[in-house]
LUMKOL-582964 format. One record per atom (N, C-alpha, C, O): residue number from 1; atom name; x, y, z. Coordinates in steps of 0.02 Angstrom, whole numbers, plus 50000, padded with zeros to 5 digits. Each point is the difference from the previous one (the first is absolute). Layout:
BEGIN
<torti><dokol>NUM</dokol><selo>CA</selo><east>X</east><north>Y</north><up>Z</up></torti>
...
***
This chain:
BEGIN
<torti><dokol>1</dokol><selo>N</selo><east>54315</east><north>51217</north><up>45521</up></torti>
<torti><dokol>1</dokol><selo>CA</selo><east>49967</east><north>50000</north><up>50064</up></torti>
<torti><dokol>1</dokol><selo>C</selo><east>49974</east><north>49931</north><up>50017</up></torti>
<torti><dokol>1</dokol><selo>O</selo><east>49971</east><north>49963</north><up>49960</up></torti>
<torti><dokol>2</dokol><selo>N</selo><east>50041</east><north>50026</north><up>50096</up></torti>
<torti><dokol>2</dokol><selo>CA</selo><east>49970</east><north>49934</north><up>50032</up></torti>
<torti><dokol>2</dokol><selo>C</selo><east>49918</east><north>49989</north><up>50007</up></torti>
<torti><dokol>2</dokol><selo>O</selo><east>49966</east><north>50048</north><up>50016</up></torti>
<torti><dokol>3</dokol><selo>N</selo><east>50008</east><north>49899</north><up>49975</up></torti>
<torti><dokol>3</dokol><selo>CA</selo><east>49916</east><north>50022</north><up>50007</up></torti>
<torti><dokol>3</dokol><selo>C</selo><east>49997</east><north>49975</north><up>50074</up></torti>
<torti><dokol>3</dokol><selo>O</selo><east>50049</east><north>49975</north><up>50028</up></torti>
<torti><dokol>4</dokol><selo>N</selo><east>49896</east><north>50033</north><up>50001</up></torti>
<torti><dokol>4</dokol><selo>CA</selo><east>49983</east><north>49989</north><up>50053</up></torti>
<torti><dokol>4</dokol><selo>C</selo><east>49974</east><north>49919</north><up>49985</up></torti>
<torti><dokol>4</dokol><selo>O</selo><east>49996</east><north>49976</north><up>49943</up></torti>
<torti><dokol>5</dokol><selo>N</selo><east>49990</east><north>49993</north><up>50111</up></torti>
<torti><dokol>5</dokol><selo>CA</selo><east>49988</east><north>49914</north><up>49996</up></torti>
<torti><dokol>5</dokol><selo>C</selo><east>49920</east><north>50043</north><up>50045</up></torti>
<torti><dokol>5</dokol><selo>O</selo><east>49989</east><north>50036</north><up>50049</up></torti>
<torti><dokol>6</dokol><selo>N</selo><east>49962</east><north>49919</north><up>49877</up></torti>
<torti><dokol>6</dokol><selo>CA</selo><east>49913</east><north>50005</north><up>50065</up></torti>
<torti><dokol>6</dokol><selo>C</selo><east>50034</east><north>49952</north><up>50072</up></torti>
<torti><dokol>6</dokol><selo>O</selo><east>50051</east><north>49967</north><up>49999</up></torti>
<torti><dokol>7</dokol><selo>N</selo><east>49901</east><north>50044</north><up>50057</up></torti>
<torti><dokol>7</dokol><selo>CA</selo><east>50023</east><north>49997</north><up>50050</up></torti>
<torti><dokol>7</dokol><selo>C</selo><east>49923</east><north>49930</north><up>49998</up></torti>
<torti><dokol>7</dokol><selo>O</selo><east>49944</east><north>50010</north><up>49979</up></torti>
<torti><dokol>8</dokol><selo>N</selo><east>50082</east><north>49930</north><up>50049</up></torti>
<torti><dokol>8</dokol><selo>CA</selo><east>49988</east><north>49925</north><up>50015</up></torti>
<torti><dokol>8</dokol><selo>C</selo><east>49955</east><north>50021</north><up>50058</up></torti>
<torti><dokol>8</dokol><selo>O</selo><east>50026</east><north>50018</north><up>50053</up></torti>
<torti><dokol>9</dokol><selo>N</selo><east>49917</east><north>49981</north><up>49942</up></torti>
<torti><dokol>9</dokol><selo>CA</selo><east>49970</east><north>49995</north><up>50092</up></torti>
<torti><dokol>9</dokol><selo>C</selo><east>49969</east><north>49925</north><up>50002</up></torti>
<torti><dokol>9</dokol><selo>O</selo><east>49952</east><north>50001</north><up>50038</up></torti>
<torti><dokol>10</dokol><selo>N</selo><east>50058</east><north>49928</north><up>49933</up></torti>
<torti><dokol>10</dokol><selo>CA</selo><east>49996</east><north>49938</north><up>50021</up></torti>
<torti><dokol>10</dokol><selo>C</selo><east>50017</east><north>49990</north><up>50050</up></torti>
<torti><dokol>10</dokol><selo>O</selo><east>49955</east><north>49984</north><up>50038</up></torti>
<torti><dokol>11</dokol><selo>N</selo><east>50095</east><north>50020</north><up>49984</up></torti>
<torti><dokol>11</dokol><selo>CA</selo><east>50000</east><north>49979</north><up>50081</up></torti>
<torti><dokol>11</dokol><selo>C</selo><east>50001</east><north>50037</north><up>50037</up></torti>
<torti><dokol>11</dokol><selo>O</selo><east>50035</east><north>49992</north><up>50050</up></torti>
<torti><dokol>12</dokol><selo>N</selo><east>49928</east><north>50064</north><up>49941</up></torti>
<torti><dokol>12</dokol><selo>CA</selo><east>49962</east><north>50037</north><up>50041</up></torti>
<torti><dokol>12</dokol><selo>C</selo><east>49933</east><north>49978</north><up>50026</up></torti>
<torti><dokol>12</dokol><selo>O</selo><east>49987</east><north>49988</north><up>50059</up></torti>
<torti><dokol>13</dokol><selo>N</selo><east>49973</east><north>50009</north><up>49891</up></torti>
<torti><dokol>13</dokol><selo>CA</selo><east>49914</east><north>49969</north><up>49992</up></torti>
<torti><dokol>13</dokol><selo>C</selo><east>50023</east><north>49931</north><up>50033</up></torti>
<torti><dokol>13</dokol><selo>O</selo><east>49959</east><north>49978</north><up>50041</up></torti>
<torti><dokol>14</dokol><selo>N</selo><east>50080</east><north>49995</north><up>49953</up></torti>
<torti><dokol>14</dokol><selo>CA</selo><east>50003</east><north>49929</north><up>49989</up></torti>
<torti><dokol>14</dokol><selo>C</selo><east>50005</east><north>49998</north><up>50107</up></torti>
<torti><dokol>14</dokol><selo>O</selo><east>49957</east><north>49967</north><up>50030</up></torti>
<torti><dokol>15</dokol><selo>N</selo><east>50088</east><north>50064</north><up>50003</up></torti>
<torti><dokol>15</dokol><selo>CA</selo><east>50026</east><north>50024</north><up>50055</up></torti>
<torti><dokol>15</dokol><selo>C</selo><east>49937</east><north>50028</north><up>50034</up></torti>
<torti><dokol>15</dokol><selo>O</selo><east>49993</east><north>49978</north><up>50057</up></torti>
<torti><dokol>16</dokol><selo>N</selo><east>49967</east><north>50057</north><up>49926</up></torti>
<torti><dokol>16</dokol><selo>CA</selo><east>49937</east><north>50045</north><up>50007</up></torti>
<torti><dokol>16</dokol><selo>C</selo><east>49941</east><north>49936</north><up>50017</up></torti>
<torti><dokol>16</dokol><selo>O</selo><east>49969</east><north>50000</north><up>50054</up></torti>
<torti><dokol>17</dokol><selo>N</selo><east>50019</east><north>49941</north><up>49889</up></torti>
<torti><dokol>17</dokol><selo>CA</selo><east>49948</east><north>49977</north><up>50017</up></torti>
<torti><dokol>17</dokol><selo>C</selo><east>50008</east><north>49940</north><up>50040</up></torti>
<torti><dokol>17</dokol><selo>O</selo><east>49948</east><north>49978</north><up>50024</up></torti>
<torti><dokol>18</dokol><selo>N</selo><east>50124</east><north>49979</north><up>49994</up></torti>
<torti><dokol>18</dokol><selo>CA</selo><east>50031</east><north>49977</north><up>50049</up></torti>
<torti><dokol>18</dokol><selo>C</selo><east>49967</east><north>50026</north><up>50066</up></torti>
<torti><dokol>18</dokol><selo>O</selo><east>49955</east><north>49974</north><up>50034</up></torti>
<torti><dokol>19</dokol><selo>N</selo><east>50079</east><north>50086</north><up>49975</up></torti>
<torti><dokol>19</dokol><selo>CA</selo><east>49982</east><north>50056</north><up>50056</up></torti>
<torti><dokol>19</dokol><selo>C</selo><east>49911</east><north>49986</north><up>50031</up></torti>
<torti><dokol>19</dokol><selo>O</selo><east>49978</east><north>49987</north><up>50055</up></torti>
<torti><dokol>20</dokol><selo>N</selo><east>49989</east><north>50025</north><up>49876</up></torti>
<torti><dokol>20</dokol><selo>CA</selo><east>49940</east><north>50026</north><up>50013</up></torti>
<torti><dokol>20</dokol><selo>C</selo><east>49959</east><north>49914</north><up>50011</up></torti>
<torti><dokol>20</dokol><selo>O</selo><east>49943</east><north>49999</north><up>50023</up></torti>
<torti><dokol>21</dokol><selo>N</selo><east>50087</east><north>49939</north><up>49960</up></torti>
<torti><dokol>21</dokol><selo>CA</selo><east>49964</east><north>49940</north><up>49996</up></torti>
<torti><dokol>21</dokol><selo>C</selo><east>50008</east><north>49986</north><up>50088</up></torti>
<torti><dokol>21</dokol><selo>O</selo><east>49954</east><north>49976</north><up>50034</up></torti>
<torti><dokol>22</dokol><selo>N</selo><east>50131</east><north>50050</north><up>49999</up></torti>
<torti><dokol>22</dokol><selo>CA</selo><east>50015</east><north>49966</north><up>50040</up></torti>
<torti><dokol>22</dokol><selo>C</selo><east>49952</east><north>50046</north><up>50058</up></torti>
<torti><dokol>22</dokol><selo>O</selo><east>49975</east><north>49975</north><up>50050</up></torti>
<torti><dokol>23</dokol><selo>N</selo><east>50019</east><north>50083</north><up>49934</up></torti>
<torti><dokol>23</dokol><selo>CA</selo><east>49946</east><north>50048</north><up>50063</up></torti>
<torti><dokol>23</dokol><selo>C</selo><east>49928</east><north>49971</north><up>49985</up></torti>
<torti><dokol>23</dokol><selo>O</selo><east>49958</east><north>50010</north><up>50043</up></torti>
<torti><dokol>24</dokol><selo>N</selo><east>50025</east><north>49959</north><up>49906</up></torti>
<torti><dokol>24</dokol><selo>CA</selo><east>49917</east><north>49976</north><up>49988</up></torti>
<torti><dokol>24</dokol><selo>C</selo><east>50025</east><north>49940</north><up>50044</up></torti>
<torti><dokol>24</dokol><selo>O</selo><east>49997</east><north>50015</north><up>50059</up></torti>
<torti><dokol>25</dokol><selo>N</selo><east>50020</east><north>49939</north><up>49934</up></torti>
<torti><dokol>25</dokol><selo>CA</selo><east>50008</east><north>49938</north><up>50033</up></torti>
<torti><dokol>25</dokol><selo>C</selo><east>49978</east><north>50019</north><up>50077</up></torti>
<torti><dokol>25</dokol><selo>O</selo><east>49947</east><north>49982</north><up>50027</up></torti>
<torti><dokol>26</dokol><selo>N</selo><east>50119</east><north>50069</north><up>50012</up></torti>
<torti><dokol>26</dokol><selo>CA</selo><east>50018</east><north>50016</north><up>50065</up></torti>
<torti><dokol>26</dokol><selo>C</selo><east>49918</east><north>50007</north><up>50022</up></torti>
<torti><dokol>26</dokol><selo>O</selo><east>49968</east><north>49964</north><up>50039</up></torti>
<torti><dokol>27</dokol><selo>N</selo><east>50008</east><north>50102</north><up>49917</up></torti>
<torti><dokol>27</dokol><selo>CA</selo><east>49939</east><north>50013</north><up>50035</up></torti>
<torti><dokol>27</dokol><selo>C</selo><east>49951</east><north>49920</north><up>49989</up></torti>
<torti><dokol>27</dokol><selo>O</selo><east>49979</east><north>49971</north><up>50050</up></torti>
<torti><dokol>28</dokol><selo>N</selo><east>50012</east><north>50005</north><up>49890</up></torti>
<torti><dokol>28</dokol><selo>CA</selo><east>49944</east><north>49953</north><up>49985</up></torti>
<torti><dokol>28</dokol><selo>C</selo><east>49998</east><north>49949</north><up>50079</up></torti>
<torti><dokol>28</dokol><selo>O</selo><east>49950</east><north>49983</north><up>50031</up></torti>
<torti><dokol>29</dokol><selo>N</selo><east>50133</east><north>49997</north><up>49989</up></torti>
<torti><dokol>29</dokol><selo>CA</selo><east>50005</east><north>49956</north><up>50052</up></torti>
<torti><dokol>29</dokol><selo>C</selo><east>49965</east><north>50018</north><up>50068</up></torti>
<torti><dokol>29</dokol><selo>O</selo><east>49957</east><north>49970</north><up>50033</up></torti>
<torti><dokol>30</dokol><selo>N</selo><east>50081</east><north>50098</north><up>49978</up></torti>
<torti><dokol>30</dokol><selo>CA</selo><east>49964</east><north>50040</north><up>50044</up></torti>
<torti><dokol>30</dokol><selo>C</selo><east>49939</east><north>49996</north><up>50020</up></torti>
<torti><dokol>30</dokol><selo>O</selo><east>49987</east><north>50007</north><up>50060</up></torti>
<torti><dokol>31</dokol><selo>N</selo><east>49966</east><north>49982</north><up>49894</up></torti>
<torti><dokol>31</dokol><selo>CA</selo><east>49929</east><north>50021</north><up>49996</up></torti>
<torti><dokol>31</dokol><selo>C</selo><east>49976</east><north>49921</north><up>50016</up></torti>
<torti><dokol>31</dokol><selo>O</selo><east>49953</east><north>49991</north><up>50039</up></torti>
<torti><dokol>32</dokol><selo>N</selo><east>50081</east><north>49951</north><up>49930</up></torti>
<torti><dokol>32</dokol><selo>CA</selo><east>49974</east><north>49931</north><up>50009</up></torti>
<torti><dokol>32</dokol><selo>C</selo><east>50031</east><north>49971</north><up>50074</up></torti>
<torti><dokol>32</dokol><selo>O</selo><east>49991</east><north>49943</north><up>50021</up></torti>
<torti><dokol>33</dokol><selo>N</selo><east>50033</east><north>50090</north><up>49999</up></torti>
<torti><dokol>33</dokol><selo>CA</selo><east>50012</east><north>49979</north><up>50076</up></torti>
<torti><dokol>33</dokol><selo>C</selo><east>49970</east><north>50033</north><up>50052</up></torti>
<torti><dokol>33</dokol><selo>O</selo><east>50006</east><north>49981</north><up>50058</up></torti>
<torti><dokol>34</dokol><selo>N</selo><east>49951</east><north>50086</north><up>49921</up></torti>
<torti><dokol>34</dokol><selo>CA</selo><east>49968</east><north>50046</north><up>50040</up></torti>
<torti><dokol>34</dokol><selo>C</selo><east>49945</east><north>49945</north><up>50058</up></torti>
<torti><dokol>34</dokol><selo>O</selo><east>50002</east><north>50003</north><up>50062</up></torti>
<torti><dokol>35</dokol><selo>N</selo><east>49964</east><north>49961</north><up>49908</up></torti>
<torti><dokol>35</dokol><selo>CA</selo><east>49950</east><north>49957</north><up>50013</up></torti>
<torti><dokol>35</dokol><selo>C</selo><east>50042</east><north>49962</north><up>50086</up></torti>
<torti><dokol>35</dokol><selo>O</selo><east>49966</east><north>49999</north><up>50051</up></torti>
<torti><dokol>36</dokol><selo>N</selo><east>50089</east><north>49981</north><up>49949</up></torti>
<torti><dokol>36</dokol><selo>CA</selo><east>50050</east><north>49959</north><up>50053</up></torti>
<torti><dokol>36</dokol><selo>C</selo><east>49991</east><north>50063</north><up>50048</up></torti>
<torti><dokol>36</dokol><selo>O</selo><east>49973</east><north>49981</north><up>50052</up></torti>
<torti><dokol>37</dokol><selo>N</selo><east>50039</east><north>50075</north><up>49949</up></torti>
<torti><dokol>37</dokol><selo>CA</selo><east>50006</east><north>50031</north><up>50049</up></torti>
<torti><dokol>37</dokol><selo>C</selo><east>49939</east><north>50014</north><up>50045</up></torti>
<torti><dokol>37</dokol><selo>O</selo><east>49999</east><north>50029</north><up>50054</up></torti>
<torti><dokol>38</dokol><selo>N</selo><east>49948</east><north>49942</north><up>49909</up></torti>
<torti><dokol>38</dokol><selo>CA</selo><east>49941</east><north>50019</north><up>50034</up></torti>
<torti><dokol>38</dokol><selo>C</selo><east>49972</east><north>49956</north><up>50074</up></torti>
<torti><dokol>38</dokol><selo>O</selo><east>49961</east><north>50008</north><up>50047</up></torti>
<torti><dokol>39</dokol><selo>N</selo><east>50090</east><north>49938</north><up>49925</up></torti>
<torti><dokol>39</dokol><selo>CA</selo><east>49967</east><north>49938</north><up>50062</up></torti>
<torti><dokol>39</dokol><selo>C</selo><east>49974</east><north>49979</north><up>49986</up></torti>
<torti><dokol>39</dokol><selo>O</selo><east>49987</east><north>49955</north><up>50039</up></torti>
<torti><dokol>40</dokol><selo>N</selo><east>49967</east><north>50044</north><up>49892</up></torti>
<torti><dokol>40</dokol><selo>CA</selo><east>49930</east><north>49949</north><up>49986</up></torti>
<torti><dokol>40</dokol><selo>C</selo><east>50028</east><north>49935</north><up>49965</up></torti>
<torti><dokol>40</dokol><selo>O</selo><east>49970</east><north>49950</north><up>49979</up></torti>
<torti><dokol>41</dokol><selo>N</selo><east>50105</east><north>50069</north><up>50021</up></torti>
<torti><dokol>41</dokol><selo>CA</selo><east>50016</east><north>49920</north><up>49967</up></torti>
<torti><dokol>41</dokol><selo>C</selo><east>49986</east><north>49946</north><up>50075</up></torti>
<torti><dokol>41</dokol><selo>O</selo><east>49960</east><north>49953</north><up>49998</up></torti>
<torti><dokol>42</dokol><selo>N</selo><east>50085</east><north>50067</north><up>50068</up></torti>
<torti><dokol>42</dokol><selo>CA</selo><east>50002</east><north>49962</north><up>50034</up></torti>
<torti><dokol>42</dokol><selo>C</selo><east>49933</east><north>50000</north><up>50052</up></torti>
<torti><dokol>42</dokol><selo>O</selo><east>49993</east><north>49963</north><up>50048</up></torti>
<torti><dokol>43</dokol><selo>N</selo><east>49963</east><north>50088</north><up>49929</up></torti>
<torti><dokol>43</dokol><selo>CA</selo><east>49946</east><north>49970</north><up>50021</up></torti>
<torti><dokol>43</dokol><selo>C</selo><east>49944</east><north>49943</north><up>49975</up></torti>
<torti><dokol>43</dokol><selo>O</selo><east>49956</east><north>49972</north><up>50032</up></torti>
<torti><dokol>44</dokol><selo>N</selo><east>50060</east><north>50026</north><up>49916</up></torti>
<torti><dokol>44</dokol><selo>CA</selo><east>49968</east><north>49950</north><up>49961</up></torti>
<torti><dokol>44</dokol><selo>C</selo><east>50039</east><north>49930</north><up>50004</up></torti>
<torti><dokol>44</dokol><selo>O</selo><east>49970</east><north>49947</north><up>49996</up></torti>
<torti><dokol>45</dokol><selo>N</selo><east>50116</east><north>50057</north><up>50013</up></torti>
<torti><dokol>45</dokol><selo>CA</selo><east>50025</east><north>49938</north><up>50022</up></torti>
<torti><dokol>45</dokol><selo>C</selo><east>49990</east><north>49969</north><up>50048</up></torti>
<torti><dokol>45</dokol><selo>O</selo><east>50003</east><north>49939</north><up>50009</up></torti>
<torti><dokol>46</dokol><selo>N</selo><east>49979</east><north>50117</north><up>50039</up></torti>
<torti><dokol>46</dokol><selo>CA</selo><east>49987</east><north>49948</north><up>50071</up></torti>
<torti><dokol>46</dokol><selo>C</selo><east>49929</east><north>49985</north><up>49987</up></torti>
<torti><dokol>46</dokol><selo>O</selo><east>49985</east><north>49950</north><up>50033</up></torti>
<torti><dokol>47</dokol><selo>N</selo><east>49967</east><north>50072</north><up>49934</up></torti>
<torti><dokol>47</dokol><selo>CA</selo><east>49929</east><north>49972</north><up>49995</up></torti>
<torti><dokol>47</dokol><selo>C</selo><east>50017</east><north>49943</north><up>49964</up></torti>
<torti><dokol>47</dokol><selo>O</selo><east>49975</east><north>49949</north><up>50023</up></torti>
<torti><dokol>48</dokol><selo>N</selo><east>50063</east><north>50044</north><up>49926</up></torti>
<torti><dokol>48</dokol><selo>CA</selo><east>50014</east><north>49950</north><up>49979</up></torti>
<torti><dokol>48</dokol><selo>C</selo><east>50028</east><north>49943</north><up>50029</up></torti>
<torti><dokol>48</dokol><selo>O</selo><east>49977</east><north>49946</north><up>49983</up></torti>
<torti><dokol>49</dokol><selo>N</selo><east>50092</east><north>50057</north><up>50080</up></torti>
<torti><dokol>49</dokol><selo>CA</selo><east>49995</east><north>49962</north><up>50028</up></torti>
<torti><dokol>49</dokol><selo>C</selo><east>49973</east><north>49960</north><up>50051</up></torti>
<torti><dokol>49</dokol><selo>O</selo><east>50017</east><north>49944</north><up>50019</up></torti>
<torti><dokol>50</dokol><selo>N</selo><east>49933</east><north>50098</north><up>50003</up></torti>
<torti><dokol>50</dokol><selo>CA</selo><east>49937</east><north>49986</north><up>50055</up></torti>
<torti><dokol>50</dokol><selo>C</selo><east>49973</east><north>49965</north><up>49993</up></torti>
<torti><dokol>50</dokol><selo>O</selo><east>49993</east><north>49952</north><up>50037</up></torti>
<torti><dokol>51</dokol><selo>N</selo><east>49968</east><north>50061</north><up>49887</up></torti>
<torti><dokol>51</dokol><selo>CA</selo><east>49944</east><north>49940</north><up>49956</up></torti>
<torti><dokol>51</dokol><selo>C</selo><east>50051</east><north>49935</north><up>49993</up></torti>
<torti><dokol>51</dokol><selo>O</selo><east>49980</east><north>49946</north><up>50019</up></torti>
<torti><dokol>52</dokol><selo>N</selo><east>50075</east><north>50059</north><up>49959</up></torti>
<torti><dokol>52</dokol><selo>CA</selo><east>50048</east><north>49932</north><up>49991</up></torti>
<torti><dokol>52</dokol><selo>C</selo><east>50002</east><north>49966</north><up>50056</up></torti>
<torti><dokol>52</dokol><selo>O</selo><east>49998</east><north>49939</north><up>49993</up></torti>
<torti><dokol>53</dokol><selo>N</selo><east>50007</east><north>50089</north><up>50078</up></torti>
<torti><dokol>53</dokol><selo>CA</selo><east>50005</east><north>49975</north><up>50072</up></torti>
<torti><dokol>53</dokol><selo>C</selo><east>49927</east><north>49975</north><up>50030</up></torti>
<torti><dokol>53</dokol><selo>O</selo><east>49996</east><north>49957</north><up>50043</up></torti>
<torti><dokol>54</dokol><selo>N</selo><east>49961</east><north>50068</north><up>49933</up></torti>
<torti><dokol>54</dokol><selo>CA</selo><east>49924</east><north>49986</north><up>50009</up></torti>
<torti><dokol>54</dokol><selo>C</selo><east>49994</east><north>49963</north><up>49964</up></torti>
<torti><dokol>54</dokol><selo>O</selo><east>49967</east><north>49957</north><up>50030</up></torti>
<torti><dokol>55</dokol><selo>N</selo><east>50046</east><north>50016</north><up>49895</up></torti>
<torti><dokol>55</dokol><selo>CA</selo><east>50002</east><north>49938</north><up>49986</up></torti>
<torti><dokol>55</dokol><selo>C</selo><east>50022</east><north>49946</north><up>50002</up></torti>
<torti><dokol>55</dokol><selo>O</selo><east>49975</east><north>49949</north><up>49978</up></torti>
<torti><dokol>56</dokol><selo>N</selo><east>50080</east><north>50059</north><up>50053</up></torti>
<torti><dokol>56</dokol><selo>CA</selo><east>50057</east><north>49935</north><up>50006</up></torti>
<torti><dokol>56</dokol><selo>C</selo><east>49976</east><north>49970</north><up>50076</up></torti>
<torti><dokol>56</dokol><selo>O</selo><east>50005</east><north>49940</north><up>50011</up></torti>
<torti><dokol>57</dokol><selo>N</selo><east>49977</east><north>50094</north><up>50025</up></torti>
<torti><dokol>57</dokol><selo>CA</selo><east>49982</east><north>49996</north><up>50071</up></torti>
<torti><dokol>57</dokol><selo>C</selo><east>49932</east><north>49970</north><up>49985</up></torti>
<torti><dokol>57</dokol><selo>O</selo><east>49982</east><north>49965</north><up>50047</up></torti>
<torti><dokol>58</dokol><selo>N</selo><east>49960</east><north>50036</north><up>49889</up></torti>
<torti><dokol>58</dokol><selo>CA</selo><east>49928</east><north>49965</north><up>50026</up></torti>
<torti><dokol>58</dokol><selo>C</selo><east>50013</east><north>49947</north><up>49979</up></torti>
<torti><dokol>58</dokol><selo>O</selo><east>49971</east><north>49951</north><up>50024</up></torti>
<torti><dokol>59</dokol><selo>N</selo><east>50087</east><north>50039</north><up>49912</up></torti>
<torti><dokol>59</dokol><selo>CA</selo><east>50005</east><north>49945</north><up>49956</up></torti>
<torti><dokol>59</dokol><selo>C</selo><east>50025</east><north>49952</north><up>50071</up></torti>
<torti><dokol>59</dokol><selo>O</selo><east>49980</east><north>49942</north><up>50010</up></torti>
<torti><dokol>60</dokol><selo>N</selo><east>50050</east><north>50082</north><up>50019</up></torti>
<torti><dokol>60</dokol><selo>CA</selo><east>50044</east><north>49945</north><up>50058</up></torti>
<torti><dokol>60</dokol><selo>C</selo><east>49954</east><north>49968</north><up>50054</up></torti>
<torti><dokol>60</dokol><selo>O</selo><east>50008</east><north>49942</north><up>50018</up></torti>
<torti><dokol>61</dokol><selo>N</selo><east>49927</east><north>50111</north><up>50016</up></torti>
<torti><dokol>61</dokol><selo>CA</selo><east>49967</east><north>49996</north><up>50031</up></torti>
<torti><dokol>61</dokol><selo>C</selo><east>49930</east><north>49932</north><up>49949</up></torti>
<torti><dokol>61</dokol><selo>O</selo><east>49978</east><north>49946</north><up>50019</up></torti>
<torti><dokol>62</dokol><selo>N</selo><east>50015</east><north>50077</north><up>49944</up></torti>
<torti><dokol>62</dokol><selo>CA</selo><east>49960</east><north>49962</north><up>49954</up></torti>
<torti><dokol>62</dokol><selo>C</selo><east>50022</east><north>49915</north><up>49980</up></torti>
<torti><dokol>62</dokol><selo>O</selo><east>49968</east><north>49948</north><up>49989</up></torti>
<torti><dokol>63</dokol><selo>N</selo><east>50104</east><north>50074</north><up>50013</up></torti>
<torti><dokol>63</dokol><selo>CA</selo><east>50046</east><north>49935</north><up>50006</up></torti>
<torti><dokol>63</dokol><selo>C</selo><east>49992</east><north>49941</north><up>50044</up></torti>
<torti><dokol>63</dokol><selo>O</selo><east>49997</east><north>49938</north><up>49994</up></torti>
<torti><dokol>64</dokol><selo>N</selo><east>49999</east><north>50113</north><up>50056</up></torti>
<torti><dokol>64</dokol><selo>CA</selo><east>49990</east><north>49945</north><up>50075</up></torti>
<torti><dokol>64</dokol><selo>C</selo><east>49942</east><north>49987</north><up>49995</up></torti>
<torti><dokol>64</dokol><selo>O</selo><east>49985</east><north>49943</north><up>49983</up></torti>
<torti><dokol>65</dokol><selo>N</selo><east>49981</east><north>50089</north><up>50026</up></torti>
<torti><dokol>65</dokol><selo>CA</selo><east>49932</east><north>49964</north><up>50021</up></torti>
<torti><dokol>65</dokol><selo>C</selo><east>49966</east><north>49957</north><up>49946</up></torti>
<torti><dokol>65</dokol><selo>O</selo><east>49940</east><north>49996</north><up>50012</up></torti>
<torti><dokol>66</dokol><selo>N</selo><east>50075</east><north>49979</north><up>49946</up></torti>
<torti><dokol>66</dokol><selo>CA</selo><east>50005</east><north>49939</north><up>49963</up></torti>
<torti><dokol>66</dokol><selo>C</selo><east>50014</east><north>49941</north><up>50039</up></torti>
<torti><dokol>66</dokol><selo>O</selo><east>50005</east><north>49945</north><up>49973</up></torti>
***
């Protein structure tokens, strides 16, 4: 009689935690871009570029009147 061969599940697990690294990633990204959709990035850029325009503009004004 032939024996049976135990049955290999390595690239099973191996296939499995592939699987399971590449759905942690998907969501982890998900969650670090949540913040962009809110608008508070580009509200804070244009405050940011305001103050940059309010400075470049007294430095110039300050300039002249020297």
């Amino acid at each position: 009689m032939a024996e049976e061969q135990e049955k290999d599940n390595t690239w099973l697990i191996a296939g499995v935690a592939i699987a399971a690294i590449i759905v942690l990633v998907v969501l982890l990204k998900r969650d670090e871009t949540k913040h962009l959709q809110s608008g508070a990035v580009q509200q804070l850029q244009s405050e940011t570029f305001k103050n940059i325009e309010k400075r470049k503009t007294s430095n110039v004004t300050s300039e002249v009147g020297k």
